[in-house]
C-alpha positions in Angstrom: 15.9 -36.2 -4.7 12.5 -36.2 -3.0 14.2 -34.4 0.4 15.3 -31.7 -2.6 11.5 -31.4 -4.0 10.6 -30.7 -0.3 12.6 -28.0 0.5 11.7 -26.6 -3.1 8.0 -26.2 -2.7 8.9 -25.3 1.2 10.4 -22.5 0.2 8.4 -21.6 -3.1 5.3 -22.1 -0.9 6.6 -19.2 2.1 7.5 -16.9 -1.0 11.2 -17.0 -0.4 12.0 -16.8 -3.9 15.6 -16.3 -3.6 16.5 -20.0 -1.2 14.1 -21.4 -4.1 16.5 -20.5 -6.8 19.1 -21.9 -5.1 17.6 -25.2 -4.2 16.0 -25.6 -7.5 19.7 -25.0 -9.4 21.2 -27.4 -6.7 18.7 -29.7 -8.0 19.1 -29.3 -11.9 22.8 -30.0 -11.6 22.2 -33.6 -9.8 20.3 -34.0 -13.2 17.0 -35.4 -12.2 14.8 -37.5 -15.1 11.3 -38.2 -15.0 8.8 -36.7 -12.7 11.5 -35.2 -10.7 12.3 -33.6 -13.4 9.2 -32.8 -14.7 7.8 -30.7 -11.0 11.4 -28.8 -10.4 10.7 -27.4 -13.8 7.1 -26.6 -12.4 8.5 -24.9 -9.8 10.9 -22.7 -12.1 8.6 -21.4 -14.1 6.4 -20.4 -11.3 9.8 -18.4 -9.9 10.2 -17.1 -13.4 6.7 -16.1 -13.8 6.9 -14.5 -10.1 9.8 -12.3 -11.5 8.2 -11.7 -15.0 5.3 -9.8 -12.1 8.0 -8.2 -10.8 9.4 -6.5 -13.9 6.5 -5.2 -15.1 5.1 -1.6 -14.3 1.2 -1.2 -14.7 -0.7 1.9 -13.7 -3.5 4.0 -15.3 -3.9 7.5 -16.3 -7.0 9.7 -17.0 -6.8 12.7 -19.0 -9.1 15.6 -18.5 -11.0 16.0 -22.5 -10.5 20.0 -22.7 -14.1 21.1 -24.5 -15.8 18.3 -21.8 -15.3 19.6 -18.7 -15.6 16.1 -16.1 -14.9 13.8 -19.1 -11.7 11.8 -19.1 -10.2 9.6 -21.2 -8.9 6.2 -18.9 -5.2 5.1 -20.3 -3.2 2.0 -19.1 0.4 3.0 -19.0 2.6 -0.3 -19.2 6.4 -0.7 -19.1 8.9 -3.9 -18.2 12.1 -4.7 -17.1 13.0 -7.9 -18.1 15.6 -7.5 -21.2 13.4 -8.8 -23.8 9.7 -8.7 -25.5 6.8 -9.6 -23.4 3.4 -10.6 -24.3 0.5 -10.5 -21.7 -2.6 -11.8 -22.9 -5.4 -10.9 -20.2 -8.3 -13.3 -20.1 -10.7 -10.5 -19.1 -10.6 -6.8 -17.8 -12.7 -4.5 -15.9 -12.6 -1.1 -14.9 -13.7 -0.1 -11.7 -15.0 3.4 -10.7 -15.1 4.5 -7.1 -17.1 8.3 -6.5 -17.1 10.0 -3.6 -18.7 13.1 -3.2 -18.6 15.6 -0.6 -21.0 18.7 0.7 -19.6 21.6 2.5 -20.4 20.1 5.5 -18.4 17.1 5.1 -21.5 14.3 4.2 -20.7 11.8 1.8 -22.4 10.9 -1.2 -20.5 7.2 -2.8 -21.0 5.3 -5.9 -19.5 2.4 -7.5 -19.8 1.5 -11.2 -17.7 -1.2 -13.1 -17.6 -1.4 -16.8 -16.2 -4.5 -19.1 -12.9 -3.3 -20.8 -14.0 -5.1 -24.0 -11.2 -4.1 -26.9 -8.0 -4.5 -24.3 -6.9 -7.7 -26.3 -3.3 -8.7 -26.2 -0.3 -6.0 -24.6 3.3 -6.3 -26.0 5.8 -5.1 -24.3 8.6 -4.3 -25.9 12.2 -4.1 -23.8 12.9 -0.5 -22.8 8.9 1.0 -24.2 6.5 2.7 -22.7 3.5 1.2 -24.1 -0.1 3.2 -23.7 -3.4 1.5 -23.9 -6.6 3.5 -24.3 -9.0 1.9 -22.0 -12.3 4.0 -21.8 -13.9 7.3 -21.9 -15.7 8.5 -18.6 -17.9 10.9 -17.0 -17.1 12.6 -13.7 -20.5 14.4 -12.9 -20.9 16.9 -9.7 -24.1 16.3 -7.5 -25.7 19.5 -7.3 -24.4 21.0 -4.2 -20.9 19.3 -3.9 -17.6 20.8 -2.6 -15.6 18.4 -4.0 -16.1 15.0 -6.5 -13.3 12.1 -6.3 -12.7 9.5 -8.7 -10.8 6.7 -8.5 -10.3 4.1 -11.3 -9.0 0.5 -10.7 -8.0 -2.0 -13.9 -9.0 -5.6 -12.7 -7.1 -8.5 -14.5 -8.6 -11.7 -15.0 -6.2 -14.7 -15.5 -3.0 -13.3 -17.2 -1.2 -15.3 -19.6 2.2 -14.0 -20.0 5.1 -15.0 -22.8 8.6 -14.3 -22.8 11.0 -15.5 -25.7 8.3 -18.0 -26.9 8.0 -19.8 -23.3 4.9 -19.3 -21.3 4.8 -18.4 -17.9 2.0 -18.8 -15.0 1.3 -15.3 -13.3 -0.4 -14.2 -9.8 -1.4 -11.3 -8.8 -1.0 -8.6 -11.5 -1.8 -5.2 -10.4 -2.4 -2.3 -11.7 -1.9 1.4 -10.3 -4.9 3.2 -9.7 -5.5 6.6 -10.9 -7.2 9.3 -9.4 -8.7 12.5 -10.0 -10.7 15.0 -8.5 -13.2 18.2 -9.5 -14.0 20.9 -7.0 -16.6 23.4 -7.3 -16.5 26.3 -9.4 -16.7 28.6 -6.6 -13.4 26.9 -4.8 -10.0 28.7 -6.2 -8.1 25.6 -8.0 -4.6 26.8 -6.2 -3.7 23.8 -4.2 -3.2 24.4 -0.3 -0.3 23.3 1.3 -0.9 20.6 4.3 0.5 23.3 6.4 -2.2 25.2 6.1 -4.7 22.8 8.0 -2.4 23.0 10.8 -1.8 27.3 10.8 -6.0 27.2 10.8 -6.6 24.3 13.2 -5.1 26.9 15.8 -7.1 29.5 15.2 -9.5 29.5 18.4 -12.7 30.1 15.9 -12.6 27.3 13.2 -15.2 27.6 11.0 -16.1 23.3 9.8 -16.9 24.5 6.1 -13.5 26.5 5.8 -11.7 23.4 6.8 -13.1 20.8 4.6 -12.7 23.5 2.0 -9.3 23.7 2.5 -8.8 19.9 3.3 -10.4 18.9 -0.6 -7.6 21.4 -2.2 -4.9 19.6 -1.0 -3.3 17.6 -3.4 -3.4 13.5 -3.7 -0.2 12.9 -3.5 0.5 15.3 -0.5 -2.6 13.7 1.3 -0.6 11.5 3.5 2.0 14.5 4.3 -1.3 16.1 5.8 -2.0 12.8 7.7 1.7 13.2 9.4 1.1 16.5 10.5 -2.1 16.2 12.0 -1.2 13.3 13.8 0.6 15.0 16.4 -1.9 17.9 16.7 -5.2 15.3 17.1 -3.6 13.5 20.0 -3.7 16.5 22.4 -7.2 17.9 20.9 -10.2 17.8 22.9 -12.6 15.5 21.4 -15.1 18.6 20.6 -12.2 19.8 18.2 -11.3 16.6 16.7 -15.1 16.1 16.0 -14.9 18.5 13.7 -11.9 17.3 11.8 -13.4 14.2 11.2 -14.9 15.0 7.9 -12.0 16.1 6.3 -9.1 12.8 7.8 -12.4 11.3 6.0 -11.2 12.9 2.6 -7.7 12.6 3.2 -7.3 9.2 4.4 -9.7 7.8 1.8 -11.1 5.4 4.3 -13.9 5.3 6.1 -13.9 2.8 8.2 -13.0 4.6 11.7 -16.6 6.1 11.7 -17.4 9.1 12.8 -16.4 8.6 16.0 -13.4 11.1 16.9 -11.6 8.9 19.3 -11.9 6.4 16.8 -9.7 8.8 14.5 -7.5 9.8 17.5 -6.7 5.8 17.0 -6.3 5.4 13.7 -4.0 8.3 13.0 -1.6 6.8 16.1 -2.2 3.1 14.4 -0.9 4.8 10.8 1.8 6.0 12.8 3.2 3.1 14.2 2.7 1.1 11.4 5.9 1.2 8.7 3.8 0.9 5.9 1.1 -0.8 4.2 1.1 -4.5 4.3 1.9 -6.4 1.0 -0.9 -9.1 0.2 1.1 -12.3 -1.2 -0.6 -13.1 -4.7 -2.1 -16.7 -4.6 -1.2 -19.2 -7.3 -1.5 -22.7 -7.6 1.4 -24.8 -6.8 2.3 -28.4 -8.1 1.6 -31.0 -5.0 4.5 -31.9 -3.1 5.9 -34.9 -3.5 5.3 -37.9 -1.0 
């Protein structure tokens, strides 16, 4: 039995849920008693709870208040898949605000505010139900001056107690999809511009830096990382005058600054996000019963 236990927390250790399963069921039907029987149930409801995670659907939503321009209202949206009624009982919540805004010229102005979700209480989630939340109201100001004001808002989860069909399960690593909105100047036309577009005025031989962050902030989120692909190409034959003056804008679309403002530093990032299949998946950590000796 003990060789059995091994292998168990082996394989629920690496995350390879599906040989767990199998070992774990391999083990039930030999019928173990005691303490045996006592950690392979451990083990299973760790597998369960990892699967309850994997059912559910969490994200937010912010909704522009129509007589307050820059006000929104923060939902959570929450769905699951598992067949029956689930409870989640958060220990604690807060939402996170990330601001960016951004001149003409490109400079950066970032803020970060967090605020205690206080009335979020316990979520049922009935099978086949979109359930919506009401999390906050919030203020999206524009510094005098800005082209363009970002907003991002994150749900942190403290401990999450989770119940299905009266039996309680252990979760890891429940996240929540962030939400995102921006405001642009009253002066900026609010017709998006297609990624394209960058590229038809990138090879114009006069490019005007303004014009092209201005153009770069009216490009929709979700059609930020089309952008990224195009310019990809384009930035690795550019001289590094020309790049230079891209960087403020791959700032804005990439969300990131961590290449700098260094334009080679760019030219390497943009070939590293090419290469690269997709973002890495961080494991969620969770305590696991000790192995047996």
């Amino acid at each position: 039995m003990v060789p059995a236990l091994e292998l168990l927390h082996l394989a629920v250790m690496a995350g390879e849920d599906e040989s767990a399963r199998h070992i774990l069921e391999r083990l039930l039907a030999r019928r173990p008693q005691g303490a045996a029987l006592e950690l392979a149930r451990a083990y299973e409801r760790i597998l369960d709870g990892r699967a309850l995670v994997a059912a559910l659907d969490l994200r937010l939503e912010a909704e522009e208040v129509p007589e307050s321009p820059g006000a929104y209202e923060v939902f959570l949206l929450a769905s699951q898949g598992t067949g029956e009624p689930v409870t989640l009982r958060p220990r604690g919540a807060r939402l996170r605000e990330t601001v960016v805004a951004v001149d003409p010229d490109g400079a950066e102005n970032r803020r970060v505010g967090v605020a205690v979700v206080e009335d979020l209480g316990e979520v049922v989630l009935p099978a086949g139900e979109l359930v919506r939340r009401h999390l906050a109201r919030v203020s999206l100001g524009a510094p005098a001056g800005a082209l363009a004001v970002r907003a991002r808002w994150y749900l942190e989860l403290s401990t999450v107690d989770a119940v299905v069909a009266d039996r309680a399960l252990p979760t890891a690593a429940v996240r929540v999809g962030v939400t995102e909105r921006v405001r642009l100047a009253a002066f900026l036309s609010p017709t998006p511009v297609e990624p394209a577009e960058l590229l038809r005025y990138l090879r114009e031989e006069q490019i005007n830096p303004q014009a092209l962050m201005e153009r770069a902030v009216r490009i929709l989120p979700e059609r930020r990382a089309e952008a990224l692909d195009l310019l990809t190409p384009m930035a690795e034959e550019m001289s590094v005058l020309t790049l230079a003056q891209l960087v403020a804008p791959l700032r804005w679309l990439a969300g990131t600054t961590i290449p700098g403002g260094d334009a080679e530093a760019w030219r390497r990032w943009l070939a590293a996000r090419a290469r690269r299949a997709g973002p890495a998946q961080e494991a969620g950590a969770l305590a696991l019963p000790a192995p047996p000796r």
